[in-house]
N, C-alpha and C positions, 0 to 999 in steps of 0.2 A: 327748316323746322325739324327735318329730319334728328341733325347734330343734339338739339336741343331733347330728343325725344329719346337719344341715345343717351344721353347724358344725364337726363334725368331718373334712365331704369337702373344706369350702374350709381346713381347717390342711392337710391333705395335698397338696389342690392348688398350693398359694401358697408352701406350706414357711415355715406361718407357726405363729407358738402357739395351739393352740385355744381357749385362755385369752381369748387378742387378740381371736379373733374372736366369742367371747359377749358379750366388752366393747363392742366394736362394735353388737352386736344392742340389747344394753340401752341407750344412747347412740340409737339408731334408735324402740325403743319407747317412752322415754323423751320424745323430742321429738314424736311420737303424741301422748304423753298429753298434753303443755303446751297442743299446737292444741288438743284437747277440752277441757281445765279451765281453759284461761289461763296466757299465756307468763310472767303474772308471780307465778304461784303454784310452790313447789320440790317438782316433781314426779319422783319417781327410779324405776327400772325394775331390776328384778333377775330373774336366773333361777336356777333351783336347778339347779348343776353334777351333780347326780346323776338326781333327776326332768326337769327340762326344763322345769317348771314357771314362768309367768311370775307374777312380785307387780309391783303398781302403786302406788306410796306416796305420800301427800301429804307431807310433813317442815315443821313447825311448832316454833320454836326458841323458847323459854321468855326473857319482855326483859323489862324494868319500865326507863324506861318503852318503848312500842312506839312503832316509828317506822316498820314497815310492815305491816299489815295482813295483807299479803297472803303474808308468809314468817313472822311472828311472833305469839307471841299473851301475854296477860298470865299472868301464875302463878297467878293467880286464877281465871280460867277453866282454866286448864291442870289444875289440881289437882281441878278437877270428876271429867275422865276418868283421874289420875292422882293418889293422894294425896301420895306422895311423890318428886316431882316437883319439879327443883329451877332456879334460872335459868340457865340457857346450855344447858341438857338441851335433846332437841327430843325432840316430840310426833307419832307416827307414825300415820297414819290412812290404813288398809286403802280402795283405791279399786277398784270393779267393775273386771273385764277389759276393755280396747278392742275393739272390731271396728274394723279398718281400715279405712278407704274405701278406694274407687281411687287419688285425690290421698296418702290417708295412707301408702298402702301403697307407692306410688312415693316420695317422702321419705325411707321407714324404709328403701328397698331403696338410694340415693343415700347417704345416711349410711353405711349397710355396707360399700357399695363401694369410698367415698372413704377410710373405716377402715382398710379391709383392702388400700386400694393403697398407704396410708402404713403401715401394719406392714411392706406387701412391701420396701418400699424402704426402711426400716428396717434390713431383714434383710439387704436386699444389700448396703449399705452397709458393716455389721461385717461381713459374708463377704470383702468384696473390699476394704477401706480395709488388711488386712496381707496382699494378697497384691501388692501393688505391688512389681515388680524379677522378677516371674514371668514366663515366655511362656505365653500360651493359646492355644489353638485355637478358631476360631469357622465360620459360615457368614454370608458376604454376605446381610445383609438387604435394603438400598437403598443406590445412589447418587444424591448428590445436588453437583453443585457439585466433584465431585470428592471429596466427604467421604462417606467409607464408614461405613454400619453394621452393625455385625457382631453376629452372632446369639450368645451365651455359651450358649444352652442355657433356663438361667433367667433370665437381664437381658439388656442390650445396651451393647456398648460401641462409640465413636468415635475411627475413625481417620480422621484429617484429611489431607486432603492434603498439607500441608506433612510429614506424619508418613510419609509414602507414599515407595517408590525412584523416580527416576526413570524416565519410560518407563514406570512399572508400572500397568496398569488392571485392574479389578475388575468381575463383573458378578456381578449375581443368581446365589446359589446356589454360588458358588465360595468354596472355602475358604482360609481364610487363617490364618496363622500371628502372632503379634505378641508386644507387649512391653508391661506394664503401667507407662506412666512416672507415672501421677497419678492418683488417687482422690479425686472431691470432693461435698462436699453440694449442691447449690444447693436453688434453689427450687422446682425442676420436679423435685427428685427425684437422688438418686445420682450421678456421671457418672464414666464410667469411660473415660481416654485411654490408647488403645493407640500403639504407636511400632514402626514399621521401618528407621529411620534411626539411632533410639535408640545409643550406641557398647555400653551394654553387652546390646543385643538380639543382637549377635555371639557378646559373652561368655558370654552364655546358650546361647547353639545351642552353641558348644564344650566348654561345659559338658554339653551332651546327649549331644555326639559324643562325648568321649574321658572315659573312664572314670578317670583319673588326675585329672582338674580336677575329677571328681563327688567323688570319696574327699579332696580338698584334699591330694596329692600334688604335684601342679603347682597354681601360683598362677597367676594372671592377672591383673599389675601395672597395667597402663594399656592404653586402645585409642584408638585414633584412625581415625575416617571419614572419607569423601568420597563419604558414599551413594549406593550405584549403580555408582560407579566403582572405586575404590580404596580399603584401610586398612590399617591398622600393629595388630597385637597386639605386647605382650611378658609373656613369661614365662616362670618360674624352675619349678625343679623346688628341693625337699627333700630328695629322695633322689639325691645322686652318681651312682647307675648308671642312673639313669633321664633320658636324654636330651628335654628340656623340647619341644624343637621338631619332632624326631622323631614325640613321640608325637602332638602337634600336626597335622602332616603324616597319618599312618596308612601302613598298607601299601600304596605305590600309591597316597597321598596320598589315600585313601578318605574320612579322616576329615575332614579339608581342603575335597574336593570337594562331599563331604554340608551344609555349610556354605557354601557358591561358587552351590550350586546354589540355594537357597534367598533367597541374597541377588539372584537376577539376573544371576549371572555377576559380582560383583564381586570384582577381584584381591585376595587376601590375604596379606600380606609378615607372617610368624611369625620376632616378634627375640626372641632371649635376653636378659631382661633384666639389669643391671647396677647394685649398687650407688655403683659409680665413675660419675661425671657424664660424663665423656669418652667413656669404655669406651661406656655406653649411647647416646650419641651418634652414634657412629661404628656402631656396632649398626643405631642406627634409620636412617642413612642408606643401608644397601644396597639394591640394588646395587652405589652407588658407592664406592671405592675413598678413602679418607682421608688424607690425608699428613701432618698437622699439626693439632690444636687447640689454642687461647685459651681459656682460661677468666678471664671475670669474674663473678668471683661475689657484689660488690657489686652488679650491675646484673642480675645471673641471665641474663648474656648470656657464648654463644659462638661465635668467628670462628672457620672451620673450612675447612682449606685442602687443595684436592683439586687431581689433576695437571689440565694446561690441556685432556687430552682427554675427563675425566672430569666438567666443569664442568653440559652439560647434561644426566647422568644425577643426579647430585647435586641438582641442581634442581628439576627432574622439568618435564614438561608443564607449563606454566602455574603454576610454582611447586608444584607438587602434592605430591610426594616432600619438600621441603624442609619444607612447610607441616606435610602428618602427621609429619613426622619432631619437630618441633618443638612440634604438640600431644602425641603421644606421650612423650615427655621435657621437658615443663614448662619449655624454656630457651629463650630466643632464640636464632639462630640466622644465622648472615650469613657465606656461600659465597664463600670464594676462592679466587681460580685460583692456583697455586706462585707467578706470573708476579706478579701482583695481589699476592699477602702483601709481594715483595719488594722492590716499588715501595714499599709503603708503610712498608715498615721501614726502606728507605733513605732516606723522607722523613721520616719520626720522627727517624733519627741526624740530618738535616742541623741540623733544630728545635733539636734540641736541642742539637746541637756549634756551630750559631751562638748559643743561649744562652748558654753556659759561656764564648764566646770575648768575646761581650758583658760578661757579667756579673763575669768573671773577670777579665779583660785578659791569657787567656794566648792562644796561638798554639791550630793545629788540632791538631797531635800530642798534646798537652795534654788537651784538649777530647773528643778519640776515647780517650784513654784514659779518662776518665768515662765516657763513654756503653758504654766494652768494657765498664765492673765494672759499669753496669746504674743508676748515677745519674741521674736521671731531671728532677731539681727540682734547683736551687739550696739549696733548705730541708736537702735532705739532707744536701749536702754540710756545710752550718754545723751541721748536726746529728751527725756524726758522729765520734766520738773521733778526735786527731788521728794514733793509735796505728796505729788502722784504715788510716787513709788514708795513713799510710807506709808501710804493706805494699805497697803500688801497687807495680807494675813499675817502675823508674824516679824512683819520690818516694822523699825522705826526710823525716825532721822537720820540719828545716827551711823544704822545698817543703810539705808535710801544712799547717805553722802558716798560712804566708801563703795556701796558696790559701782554707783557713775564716777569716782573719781580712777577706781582699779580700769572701767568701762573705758574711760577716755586716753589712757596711757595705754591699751594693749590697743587702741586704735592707731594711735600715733606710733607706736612700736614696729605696728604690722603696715602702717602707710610707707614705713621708711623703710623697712625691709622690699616693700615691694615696687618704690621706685628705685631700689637700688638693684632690685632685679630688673626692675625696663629697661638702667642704662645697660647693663649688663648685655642684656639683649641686643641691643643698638634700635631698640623702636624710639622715631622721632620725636622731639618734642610735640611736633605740628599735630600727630596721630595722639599725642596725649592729650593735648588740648581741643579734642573733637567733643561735641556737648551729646553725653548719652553714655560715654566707654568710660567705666569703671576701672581701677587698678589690675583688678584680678582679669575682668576683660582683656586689659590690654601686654599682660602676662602670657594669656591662651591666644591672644594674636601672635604674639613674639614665639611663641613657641612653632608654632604654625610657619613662619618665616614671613609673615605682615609684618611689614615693620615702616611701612612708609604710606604719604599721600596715597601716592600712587598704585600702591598694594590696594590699601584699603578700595578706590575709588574703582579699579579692577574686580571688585566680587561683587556678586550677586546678592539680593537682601537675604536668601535661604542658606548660602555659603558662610555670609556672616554670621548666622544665626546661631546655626550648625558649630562652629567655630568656638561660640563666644557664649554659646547657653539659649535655651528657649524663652529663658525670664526675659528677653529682650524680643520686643512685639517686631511684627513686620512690617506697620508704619514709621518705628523709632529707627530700625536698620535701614531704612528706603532715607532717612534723613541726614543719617551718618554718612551714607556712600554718597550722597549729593553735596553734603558738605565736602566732603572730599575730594570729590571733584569738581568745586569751585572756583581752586585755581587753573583747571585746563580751559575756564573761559578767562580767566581774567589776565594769565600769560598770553593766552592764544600760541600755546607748547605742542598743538593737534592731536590734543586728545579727543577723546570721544565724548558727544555730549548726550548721547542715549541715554533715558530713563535705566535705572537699575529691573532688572527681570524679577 
């Protein structure tokens, strides 16, 4: 009973299965028995779950023919001690109790312990592998190196410095708050990484603070850090009468500060979030004041244009404001001053009013009326009915035909000029006929010295970009290059089949 009474203080201690840890025993008495009888004899240990009782078995497996002596025996002899005994049965033979020695008794007590530290860690493993996205509470055990570890109570977890606020130090005995960002096995055992920079160790404390985020009343769409310093929340409420950022805030901004304080003093900007891409933009940029936005949503980029005195709050410090504003809402983002938008709108019309004056052979007044209806390309113009284009201020039929008929000839002029610069070049057919790459595109490869499959299917989607113009998004380039190197699967030439970077 004793065994059992042992057994039963380390399940309670370890918070492990009592089960685990008899298993363990028997595995300890067990390798006992092999030093005394021979490591190469199959010696098993067992205890009786209700007595405490220890048996010590030899196991002899019934073979014809025998091939080891020492685990097996013939059926012949087998069926001496057993009549009906049959081959692949084994042959159990009752062995006296051990007295341990010193040496043995240290072994069987190594074997237990090493048992019973991998049940523990076992157990911590399934306890904490689902609570990853939680905050705990611990106590500073040791620093080392700047990498803190922290006491859970029953395990220990690792928060790294790079995982730390700035400014922030830790010593013996102090408590700390964190965020579970990873749960992993290794070889040593568990590992559990905590996080203070983490963005959504934020959303968790506001989640603690305000009781509308616990009931999923208010959402909390996205966050964005600058740990230590600065970040951006947004979110929405469900409920109409319930003001999202408000409750955010608290009375006296309590709920807000309980959160501020905990981070270190770091400032926190609470935006309402928005399904509109502009709306949310212009959201995430407060402070500052918005007069204008672009949206490209080929490129998930937008130009956002603020008064000239409003430029370095929009910005922020060191980029800061604009930066979270832009992790926060997923979009690129590129600050203009009123001043700035209108320079460069007047240098798009000039662009493109000496296009039209080129391409057309009309005069300016001409030329500015395209660019008023928003004509953009020569392509458009020969692309558009010429019904259309008589509605113009000013055109009629007449002017509608010739100016798509001049449109279409300086197209065909200018296609044939510039495949007869691609042969020139020596870029391949195969690289012309890639679905995405325009003539002048494949001009500004040629020039570059791309001139093949294999060039192309060699660069990177930002080399290509870079190369060939920003008008080409970074899902269209990631298509090109995969097209391109379709045929190193389809020769099997050994190329490389990696994703483009």
């Amino acid at each position: 009973m004793e065994l059992l009474n042992v057994a039963d203080a380390v399940a309670r201690e370890k918070s492990i299965d009592r089960d685990e840890v008899l298993m363990a025993m028997e595995q300890a008495i067990q390798k006992a028995g092999r030093a005394k009888y021979g490591y190469e004899n199959d010696i098993r240990a067992e205890i009786d779950r209700k007595t405490g009782e220890v048996r010590l078995q030899r196991y002899l497996q019934v073979a014809d023919p025998v091939e080891n002596e020492s685990t097996q025996i013939t059926l012949k002899a087998a069926r001496k001690s057993k009549s009906d005994i049959q081959v692949g049965d084994f042959l159990v033979d009752d062995l006296p109790p051990i007295d341990l020695g010193r040496i043995a008794a240290q072994t069987a007590k190594q074997v237990i312990v090493q048992k019973v530290r991998e049940a523990e860690r076992k157990r911590q493993f399934l306890e904490y592998k689902d609570r990853v996205g939680e905050i705990v509470s611990g106590i500073v055990k040791r620093v080392e190196y700047g990498n803190v570890t922290v006491d859970l109570g029953r395990t220990e977890a690792v928060l790294r410095r790079d995982e730390t606020l700035p400014r922030e130090h830790f010593k013996n005995g102090d408590r700390v708050r964190a965020y579970i960002y990873d749960v992993r096995e290794e070889q040593r055992g568990p590992q559990i990484f905590l996080s203070r920079t983490h963005p959504l160790f934020m959303a968790k404390l506001f989640a603690q603070e305000v009781p509308e985020i616990y009931d999923n009343i208010i959402e909390i769409k996205s966050v964005a850090r600058d740990p230590g310093s600065r970040a951006k929340i947004a979110v929405v409420s469900s409920d109409s009468s319930i003001d999202p950022v408000g409750a955010c805030v608290g009375m006296r901004g309590s709920r807000v500060q309980a959160v501020v304080g905990e981070l270190q003093g770091e400032k926190i900007d609470i935006i309402p979030w928005s399904g509109d891409p502009a709306t949310f933009v212009v959201n995430a940029l407060a402070p500052a004041e918005v007069a204008k936005v672009v949206l490209d949503e080929d490129n998930h980029r937008m130009d956002v244009v603020v008064p000239d005195e409003q430029l370095s709050l929009a910005i922020g410090r060191r980029g800061q404001n604009v930066r979270l504003a832009s992790m926060l809402t997923g979009w690129d983002i590129d600050i203009l001053t009123e001043k700035e938008e209108s320079e460069r709108r007047q240098q798009e019309l000039a662009t493109r009013t000496a296009l039209f004056v080129e391409a057309l052979a009309v005069d300016d007044v001409i030329a500015h009326l395209l660019c008023s209806e928003d004509f953009t390309k020569v392509e458009q113009i020969a692309e558009t009915p010429v019904d259309e284009l008589a509605e113009i201020e000013g055109f009629d039929a007449e002017v509608a035909g010739e100016l798509q008929e001049r449109a279409r000839n300086w197209l065909a002029e200018n296609a044939a000029k510039l495949e007869a610069r691609r042969k020139e070049l020596g870029i391949a057919d195969e690289v012309a006929a890639l679905d995405g790459l325009d003539a002048e595109m494949l001009i500004k490869l040629g020039e570059k010295g791309v001139k093949t499959l294999d060039d192309v299917a060699d660069l990177a989607s930002d080399e290509l970009r870079e190369i060939v113009g920003a008008d080409l998004g970074e899902n269209k380039a990631n298509e090109i290059i995969m097209a391109a190197r379709a045929h190193w699967f389809a020769d099997g030439s050994g190329g490389s089949p990696a994703a483009p970077a």
